[in-house]
C-alpha positions as CSV (number, residue, x, y, z in Angstrom):
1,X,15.3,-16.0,2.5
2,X,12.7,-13.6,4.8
3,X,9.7,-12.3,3.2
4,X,11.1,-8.5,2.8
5,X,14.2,-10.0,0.5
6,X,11.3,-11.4,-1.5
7,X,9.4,-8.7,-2.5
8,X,12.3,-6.3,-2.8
9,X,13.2,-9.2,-5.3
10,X,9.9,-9.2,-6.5
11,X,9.7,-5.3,-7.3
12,X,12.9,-5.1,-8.8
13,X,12.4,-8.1,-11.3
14,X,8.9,-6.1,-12.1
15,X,10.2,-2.7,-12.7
16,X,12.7,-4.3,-15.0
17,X,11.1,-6.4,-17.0
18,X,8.6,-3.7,-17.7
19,X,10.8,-1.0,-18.4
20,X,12.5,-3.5,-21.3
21,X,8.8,-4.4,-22.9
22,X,7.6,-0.9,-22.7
23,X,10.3,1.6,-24.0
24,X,8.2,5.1,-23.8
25,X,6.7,3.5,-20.4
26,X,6.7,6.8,-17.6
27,X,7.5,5.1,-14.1
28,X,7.1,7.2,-11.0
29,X,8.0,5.9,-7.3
30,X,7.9,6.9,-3.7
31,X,7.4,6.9,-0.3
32,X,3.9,7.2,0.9
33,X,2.5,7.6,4.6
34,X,-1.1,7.7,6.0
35,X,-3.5,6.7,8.8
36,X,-6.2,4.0,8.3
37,X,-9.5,5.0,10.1
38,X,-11.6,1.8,10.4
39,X,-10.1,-2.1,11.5
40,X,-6.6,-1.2,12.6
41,X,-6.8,2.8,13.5
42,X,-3.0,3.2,12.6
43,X,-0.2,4.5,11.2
44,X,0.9,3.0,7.9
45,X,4.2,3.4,5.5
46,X,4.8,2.2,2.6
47,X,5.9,2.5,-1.1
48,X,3.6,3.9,-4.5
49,X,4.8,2.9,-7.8
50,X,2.8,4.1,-10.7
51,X,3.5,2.8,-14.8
52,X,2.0,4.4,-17.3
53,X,2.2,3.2,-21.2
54,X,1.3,5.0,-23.9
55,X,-1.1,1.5,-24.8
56,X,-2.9,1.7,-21.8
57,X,-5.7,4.4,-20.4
58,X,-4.6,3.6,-17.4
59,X,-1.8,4.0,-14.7
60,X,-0.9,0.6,-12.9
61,X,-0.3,1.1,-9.7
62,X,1.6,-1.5,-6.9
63,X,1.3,-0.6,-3.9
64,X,2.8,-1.9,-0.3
65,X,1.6,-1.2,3.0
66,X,2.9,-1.6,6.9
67,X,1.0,-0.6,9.7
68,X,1.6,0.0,12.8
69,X,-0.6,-2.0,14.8
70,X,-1.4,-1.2,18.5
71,X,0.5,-4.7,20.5
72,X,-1.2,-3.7,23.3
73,X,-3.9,-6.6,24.0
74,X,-2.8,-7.6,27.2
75,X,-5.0,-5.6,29.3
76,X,-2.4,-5.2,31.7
77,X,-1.8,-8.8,32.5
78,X,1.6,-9.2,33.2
79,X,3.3,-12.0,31.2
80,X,1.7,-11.6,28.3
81,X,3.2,-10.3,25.5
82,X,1.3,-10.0,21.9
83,X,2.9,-8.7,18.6
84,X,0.7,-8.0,15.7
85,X,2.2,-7.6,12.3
86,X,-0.3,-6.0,9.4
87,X,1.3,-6.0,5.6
88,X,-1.0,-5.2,2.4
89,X,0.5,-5.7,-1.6
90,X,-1.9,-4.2,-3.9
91,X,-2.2,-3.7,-7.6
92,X,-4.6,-1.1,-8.7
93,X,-5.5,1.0,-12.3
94,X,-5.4,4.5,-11.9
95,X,-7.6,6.7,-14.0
96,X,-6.5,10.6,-14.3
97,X,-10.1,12.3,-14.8
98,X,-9.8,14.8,-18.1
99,X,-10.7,18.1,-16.3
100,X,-9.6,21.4,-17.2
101,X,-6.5,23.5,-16.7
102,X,-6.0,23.0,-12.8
103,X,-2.9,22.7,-10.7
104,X,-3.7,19.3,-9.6
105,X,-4.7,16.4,-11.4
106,X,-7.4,14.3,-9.8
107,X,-7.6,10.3,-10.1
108,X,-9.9,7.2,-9.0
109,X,-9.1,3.8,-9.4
110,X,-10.2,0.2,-8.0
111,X,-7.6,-3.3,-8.1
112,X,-6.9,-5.6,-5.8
113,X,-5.3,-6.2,-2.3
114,X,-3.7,-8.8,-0.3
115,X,-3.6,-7.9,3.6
116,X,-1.7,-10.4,5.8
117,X,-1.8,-10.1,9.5
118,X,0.3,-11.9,12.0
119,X,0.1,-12.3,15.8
120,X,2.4,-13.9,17.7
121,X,1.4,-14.4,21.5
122,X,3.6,-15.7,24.2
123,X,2.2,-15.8,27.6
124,X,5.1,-16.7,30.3
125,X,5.0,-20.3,31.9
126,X,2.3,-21.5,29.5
127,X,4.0,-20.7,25.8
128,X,3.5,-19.9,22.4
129,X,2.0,-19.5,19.1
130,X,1.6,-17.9,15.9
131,X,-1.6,-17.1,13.8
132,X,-1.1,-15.4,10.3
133,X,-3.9,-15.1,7.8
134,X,-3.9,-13.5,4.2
135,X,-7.1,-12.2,2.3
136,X,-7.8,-10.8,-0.8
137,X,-10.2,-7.8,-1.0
138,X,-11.6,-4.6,-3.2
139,X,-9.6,-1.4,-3.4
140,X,-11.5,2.2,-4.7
141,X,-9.4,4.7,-5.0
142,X,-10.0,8.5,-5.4
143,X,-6.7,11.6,-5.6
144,X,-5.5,14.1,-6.5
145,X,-1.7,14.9,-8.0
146,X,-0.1,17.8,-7.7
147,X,2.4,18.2,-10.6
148,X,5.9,19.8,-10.7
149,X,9.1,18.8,-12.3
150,X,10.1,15.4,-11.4
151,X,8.6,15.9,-7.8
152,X,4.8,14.7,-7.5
153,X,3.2,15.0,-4.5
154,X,-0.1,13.0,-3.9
155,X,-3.0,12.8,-1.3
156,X,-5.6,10.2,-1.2
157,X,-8.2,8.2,0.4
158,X,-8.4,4.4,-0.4
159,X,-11.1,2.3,0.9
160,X,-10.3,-2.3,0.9
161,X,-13.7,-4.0,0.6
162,X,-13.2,-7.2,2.3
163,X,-11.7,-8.9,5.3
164,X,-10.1,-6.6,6.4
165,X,-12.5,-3.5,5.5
166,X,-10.1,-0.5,5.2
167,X,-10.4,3.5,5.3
168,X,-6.6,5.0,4.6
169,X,-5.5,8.6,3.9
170,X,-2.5,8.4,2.7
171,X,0.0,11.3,0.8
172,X,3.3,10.7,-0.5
173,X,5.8,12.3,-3.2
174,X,6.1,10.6,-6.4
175,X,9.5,10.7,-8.7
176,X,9.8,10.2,-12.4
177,X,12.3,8.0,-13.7
């Protein structure tokens, strides 16, 4: 079974099983895109789930991440041929800040993040190899929402302390369920 069957298994399971434990549990989910600044200096897509329970204070929020990393290590040496695969789960608490009336809603939050990169090299006549690595780090979190009907649109910036270290902007639209 490949790894994206498992975590679509994995998300499913999740949303279930919390929607049957928390019956007045709010779940919004969506697509999200952004850039990250800092190690990778990509593109990313992903998806943004956020639960909210009347019990808690704060939103959980799982979060999952591709980037689209630059391949081009080669340096023009012909033969070579690198692919680079970048993946990041996360699990963060949101916290909507009690302001005043205002058409947005702002947020911060901090959890935890799993980034696993892969590179494959093959260089012709010689052969080849993978290298994959996972490590956990810090995320901090600051947004704003931007409430409508069942349409929320988001913007933020989130920052992973550790290896990696990574600076995203990332927006997306968020639907109620």
């Amino acid at each position: 079974m490949n790894k994206s069957r498992v975590l679509l298994a994995f998300f499913v399971s999740f949303f279930a099983l919390t929607s049957v434990a928390f019956a007045q549990t709010e779940i919004e989910l969506g697509p999200r895109v952004g850039y990250e600044l800092d190690t990778y200096e990509s593109f990313l897509i992903g998806a943004d789930v956020r639960i909210a329970t009347p019990s808690l204070p704060v939103r959980i929020n799982p979060t999952l991440d591709y980037f689209f990393v630059d391949d081009d290590f080669s340096g023009g040496a012909s033969g070579v041929d690198v692919s680079v695969t970048v993946f990041q789960l996360g699990v963060n608490a949101l916290y909507d800040l009690p302001l005043p009336e205002l058409s947005f809603m702002p947020y911060v939050g901090a959890g935890i993040a799993l980034t696993r990169a892969t590179v494959e090299l093959d260089v012709a006549g010689v052969g080849s190899g993978e290298n994959s690595d996972t490590e956990a780090g810090i995320n901090l979190i600051g947004g704003l929402t931007f409430p409508t009907n069942n349409l929320k649109p988001f913007v933020q910036v989130q920052v992973t302390i550790g290896d990696p270290d990574l600076f995203s902007l990332v927006g997306g639209l968020l639907f109620s369920f």
